[in-house]
C-alpha positions in Angstrom: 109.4 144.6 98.0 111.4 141.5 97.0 114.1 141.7 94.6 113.8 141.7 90.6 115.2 138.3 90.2 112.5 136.8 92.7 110.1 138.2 90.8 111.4 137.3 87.5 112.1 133.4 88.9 108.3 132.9 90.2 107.5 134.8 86.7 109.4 131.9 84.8 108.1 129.1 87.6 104.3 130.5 86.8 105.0 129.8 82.7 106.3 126.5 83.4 103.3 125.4 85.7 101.0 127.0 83.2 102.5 124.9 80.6 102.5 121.8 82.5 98.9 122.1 82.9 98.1 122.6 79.1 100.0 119.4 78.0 99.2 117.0 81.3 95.8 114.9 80.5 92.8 116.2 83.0 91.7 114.0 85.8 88.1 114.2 85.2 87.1 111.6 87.3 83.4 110.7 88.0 81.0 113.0 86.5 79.2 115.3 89.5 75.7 115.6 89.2 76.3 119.5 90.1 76.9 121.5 86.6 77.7 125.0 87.8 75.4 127.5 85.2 77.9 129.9 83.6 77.3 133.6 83.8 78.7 136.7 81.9 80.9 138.7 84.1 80.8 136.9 87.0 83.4 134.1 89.0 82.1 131.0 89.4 82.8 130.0 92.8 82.8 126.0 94.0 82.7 125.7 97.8 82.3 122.7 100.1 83.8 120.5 102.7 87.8 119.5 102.0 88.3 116.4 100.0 84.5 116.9 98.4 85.7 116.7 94.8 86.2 120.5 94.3 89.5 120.3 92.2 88.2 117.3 90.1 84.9 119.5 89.3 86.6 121.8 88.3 88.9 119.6 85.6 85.3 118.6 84.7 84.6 122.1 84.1 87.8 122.6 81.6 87.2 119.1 79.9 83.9 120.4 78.9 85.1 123.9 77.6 87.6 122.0 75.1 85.3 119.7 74.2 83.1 122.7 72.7 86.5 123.7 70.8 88.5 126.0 73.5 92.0 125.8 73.1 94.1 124.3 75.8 96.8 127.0 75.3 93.0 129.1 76.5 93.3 127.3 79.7 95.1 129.0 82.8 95.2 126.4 85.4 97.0 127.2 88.8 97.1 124.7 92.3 97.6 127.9 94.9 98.6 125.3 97.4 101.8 124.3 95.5 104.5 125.0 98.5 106.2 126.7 95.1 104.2 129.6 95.0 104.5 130.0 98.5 106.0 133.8 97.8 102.9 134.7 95.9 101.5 135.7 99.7 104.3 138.5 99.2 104.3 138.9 95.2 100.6 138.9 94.9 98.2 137.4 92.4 98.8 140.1 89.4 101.8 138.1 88.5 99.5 134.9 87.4 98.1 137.2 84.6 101.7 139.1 83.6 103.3 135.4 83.2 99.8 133.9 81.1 100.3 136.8 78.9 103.8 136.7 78.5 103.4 133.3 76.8 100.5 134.1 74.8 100.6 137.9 74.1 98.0 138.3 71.3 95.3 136.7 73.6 95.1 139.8 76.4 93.1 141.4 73.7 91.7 138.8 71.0 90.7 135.7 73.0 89.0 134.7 76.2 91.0 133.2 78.8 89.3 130.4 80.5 90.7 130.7 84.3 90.6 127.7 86.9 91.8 129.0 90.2 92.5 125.9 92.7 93.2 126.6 96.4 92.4 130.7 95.8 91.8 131.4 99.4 95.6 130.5 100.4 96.9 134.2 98.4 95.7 137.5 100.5 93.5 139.9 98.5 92.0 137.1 96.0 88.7 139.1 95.6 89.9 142.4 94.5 92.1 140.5 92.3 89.5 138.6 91.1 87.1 141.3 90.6 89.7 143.7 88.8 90.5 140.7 86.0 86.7 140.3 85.4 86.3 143.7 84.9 89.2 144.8 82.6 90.2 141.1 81.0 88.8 139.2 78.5 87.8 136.1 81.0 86.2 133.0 82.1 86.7 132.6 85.8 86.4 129.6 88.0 87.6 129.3 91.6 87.6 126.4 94.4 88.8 126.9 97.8 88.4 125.5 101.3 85.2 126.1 102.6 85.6 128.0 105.9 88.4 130.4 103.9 86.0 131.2 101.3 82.5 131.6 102.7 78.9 132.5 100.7 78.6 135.7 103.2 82.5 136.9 102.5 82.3 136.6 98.9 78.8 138.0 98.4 80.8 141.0 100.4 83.8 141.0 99.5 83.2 140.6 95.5 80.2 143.5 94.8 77.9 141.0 93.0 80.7 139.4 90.7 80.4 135.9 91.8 77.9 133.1 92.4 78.7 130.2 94.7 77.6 126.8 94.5 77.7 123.6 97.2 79.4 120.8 96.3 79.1 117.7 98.7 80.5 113.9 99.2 79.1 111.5 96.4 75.2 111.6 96.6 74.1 107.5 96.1 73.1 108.2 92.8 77.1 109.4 92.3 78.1 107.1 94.6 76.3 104.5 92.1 78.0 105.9 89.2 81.5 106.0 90.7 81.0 102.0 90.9 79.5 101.7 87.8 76.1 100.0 89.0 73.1 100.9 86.9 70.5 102.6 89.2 68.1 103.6 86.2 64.6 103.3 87.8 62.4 100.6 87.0 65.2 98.1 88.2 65.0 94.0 87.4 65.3 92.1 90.5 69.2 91.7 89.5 69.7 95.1 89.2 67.7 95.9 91.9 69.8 93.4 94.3 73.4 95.2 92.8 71.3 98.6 94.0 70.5 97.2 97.7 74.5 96.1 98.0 75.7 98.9 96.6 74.0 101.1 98.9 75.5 98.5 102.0 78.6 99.7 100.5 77.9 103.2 100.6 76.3 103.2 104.2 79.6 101.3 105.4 82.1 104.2 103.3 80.0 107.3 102.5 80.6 110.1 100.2 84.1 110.9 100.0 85.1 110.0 96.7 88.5 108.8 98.0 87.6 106.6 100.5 85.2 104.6 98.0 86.6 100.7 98.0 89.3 101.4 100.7 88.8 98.5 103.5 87.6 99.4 107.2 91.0 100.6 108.9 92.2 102.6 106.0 88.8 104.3 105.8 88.6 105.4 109.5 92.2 106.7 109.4 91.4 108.7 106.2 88.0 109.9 108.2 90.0 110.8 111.3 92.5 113.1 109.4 89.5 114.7 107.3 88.0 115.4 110.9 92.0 116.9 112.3 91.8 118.8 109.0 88.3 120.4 109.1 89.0 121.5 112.6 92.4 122.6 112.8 92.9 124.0 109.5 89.5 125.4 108.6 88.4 126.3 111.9 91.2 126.3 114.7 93.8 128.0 112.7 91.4 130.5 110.8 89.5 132.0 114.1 92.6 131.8 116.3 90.5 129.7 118.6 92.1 130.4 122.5 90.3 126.8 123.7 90.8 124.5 120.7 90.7 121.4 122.9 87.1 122.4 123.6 85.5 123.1 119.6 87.6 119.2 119.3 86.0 117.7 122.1 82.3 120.0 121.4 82.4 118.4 117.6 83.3 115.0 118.9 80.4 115.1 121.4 77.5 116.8 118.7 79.2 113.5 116.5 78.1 111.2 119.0 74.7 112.9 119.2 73.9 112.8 115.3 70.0 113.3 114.4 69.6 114.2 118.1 68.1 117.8 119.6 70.7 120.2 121.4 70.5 123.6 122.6 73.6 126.0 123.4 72.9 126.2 126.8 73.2 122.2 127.0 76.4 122.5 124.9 78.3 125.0 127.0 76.8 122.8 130.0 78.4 119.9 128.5 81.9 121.8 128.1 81.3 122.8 131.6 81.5 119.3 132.5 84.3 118.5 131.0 86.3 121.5 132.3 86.0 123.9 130.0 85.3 128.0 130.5 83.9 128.5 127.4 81.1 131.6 127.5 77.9 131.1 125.9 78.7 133.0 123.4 81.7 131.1 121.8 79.3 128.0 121.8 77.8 129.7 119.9 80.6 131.1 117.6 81.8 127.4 117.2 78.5 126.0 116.5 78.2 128.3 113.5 81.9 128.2 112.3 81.6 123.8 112.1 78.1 124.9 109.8 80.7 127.5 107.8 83.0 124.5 107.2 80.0 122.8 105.9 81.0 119.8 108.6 78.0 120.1 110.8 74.2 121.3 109.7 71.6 122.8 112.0 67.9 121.9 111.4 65.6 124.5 113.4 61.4 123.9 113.9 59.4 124.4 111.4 57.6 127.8 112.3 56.4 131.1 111.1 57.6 133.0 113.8 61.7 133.1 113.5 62.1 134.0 116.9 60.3 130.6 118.0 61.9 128.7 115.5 65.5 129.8 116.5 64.7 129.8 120.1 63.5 125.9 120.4 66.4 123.2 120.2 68.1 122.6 116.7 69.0 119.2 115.6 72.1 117.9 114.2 74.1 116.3 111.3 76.8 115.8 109.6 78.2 116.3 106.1 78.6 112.4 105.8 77.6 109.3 107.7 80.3 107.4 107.3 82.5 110.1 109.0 80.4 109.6 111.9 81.1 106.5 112.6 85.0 106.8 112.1 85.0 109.2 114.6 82.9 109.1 116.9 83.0 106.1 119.3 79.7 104.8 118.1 78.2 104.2 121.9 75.5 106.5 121.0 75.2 106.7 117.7 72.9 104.4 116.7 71.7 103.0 112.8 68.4 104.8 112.9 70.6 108.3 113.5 72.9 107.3 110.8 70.0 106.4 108.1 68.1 109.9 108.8 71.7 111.8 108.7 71.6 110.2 104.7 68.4 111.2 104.0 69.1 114.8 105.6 72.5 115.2 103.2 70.3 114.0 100.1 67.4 117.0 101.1 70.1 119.1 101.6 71.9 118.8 98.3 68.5 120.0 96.8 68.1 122.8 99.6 69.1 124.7 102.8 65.7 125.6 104.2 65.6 122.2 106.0 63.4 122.3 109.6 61.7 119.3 111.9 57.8 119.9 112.6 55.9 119.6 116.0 52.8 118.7 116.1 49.9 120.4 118.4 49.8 116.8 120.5 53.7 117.3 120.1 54.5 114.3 117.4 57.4 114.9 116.2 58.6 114.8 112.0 61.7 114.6 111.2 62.1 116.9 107.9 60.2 119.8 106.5 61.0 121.3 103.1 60.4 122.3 99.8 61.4 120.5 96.8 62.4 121.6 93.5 58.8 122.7 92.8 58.6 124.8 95.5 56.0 122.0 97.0 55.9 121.5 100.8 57.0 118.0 101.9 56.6 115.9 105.2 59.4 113.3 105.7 59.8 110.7 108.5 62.6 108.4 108.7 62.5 105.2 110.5 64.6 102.3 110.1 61.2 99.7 110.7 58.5 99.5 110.4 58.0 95.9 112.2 57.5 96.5 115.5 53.6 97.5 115.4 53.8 100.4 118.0 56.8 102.4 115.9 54.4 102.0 112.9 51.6 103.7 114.4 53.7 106.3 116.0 55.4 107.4 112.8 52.3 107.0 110.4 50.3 109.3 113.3 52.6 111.8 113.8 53.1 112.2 109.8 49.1 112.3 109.9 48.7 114.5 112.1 51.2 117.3 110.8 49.7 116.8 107.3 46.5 118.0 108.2 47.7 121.0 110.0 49.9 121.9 107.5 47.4 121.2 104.7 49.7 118.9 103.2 48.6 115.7 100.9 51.8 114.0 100.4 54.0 112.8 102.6 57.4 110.1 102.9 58.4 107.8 105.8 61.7 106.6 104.9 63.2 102.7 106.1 65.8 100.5 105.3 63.5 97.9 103.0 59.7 98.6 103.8 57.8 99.7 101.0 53.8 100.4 100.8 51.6 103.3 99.9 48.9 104.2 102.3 45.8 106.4 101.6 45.1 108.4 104.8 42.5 111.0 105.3 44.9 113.3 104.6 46.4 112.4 101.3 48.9 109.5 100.4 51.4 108.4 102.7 54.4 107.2 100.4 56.8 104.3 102.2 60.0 103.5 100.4 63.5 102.0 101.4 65.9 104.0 101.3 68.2 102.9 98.3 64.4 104.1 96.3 63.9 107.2 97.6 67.9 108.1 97.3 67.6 107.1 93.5 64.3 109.4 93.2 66.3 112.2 95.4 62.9 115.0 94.0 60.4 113.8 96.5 
């Protein structure tokens, strides 16, 4: 147990931070097109890759609550990963609530307190903590964290039901668009529509990552490159004690270079074979789910009724944001065609999870089965042309094809700048650049 005055100095340093928040300005930033639903009793959780936006979602969050009339002196805002606070590990977290109150006494009883949690994951026992001040305090809760430190699985376990999660991601285009102030309202005039078509150059050469937006080339790749060292070491390295982490570095670098492409476990833990490596199976495995934890790397399995077939065929690859891609991996085989269906995977994957490839009976191959916000099935291919007469046919057959076996009337082929509407025996065939179908983003 640490001595009184410790405990009375962090109380003191608590007040003061909790102060400093009330009378700073909030960094709202540009508005995300996620709006976490609010819901009685429960913490609302924000979880995503590091540098996604998480903190400023959260100010987002607070500016809305005072602009429907809370009071700031309402608002307890704490940064966990202020080196300050560092002997909270020790103290615990029931100190945050002693020093709030001790500056605003009448409110443990009369008024809700509207709690914004930043960097949570970093104090031991959060969830009880959390779970004991939504049950016995009068409050509004609202947490980020890094992603691999506060996983959907652990909290749905850890917190009996008191929490919902929700994904936040890099900049969508549409945000992306927003961020840069381009108007991307659809119908477009032919100037707006050429702003649209350079903006989304601009976004294909920086991504998501709403700090890297306008930075030139070499800052952007070393701001890429420490968001990789990051991800790795700190979310993944550090958290699972890893015995081999030269191997998970060099295993993320190579599934980098393979983006878009199939891969098996077997062929991974062949490939760290190659390199050296003695890595069983089984911690191929291990890492291969810990980089989808981290939400850095996504695994799309084939579309099929039985599980067991589905999760025995090879997955496919991608990663949380193209641009990262390219910054870090050394771009010999990585090619633009991966790159544009990595974009439209991220945008399908902002609406859901349940993302899978299709094979056809002849074995054609489509890139991207799901179900949109309707619950309707869709058929996506992405291609970057269309010009070359032989990849035409191959796409437009193989999207054909699986429409009719899957009883399916709609369905998307994604490029760069082709755009034409075909009428098959099978439905409609809908071709659209990609800038379009990013803007439409409900397929």
């Amino acid at each position: 147990m640490l001595p009184l005055n410790i405990v009375f100095a962090m109380i003191e340093l608590l007040k003061e931070m909790i102060l400093d928040a009330q009378a700073g300005s909030l960094y709202v930033g540009t508005p995300r097109h996620l709006k976490p639903a609010y819901v009685k009793n429960k913490a609302t959780i924000i979880i995503g890759v590091r540098r996604s936006g998480k903190s400023t979602l959260l100010s987002q969050i607070a500016d809305k609550w005072l602009s429907e009339g809370v009071l700031r002196e309402n608002i307890l805002y704490i940064n966990f990963f202020d080196d300050r606070l560092s002997k909270l590990q020790t103290l615990g977290l029931d100190i945050v609530m002693q020093s709030y109150y001790s500056l605003y006494p009448h409110k443990k009883t009369q008024e809700t307190t509207y709690c914004f949690f930043d960097e949570l994951q970093i104090i031991p026992d959060w969830e009880a903590f959390i779970d004991r001040i939504l049950r016995t305090e009068n409050v509004v809760v609202y947490i980020s964290g890094s992603s691999a430190q506060m996983l959907s699985k652990e909290i749905a376990t850890q917190m009996r039901g008191r929490a919902l999660s929700w994904e936040l991601f890099p900049f969508s285009f549409k945000e992306y668009a927003d961020h840069m102030k381009i108007e991307r309202n659809l119908p477009l005039n032919t100037q707006q529509r050429l702003f649209i078509e350079n903006a989304f150059q601009n976004y294909w050469d920086c991504g998501g990552f709403p700090e890297i937006a306008g930075l030139e080339k070499s800052l952007r790749i070393k701001v890429h490159q420490e968001y990789f060292e990051s991800i790795l070491f700190r979310d993944l390295i550090e958290r699972y004690d890893i015995s081999h982490p030269r191997a998970l570095v060099d295993l993320a670098k190579h599934m980098l270079e393979n983006i878009a492409s199939m891969y098996t476990v077997n062929s991974m833990t062949g490939f760290l074979k190659s390199l050296g490596y003695s890595v069983p199976k089984s911690s191929v495995s291990e890492y291969l789910n810990w980089f989808e934890d981290a939400y850095f790397l996504f695994t799309v399995r084939l579309y099929d009724a039985s599980f067991r077939r589905s999760n025995a065929n090879p997955k496919k690859i991608y990663c949380v944001d193209h641009a990262l891609i390219r910054s870090v991996s050394s771009g010999i085989l990585t090619n633009s065609g991966h790159i544009l269906e990595n974009i439209i995977f991220m945008a399908i994957r902002r609406l859901t999870s349940d993302i899978f490839y299709y094979k056809t009976k002849s074995n054609m191959e489509v890139d991207f089965v799901f179900k949109n916000t309707e619950g309707k099935l869709i058929l996506m291919q992405v291609c970057e042309s269309l010009i070359n007469p032989k990849t035409r046919q191959r796409e437009i057959n193989a999207l054909e094809a699986a429409m009719a076996e899957l009883k399916v009337t709609y369905g998307f082929i994604i490029t760069r700048n082709d755009s034409e509407s075909l009428v098959i025996e099978s439905g409609t065939i809908e071709i659209l650049p990609v800038w379009k179908a990013l803007l439409l983003n409900n397929f």
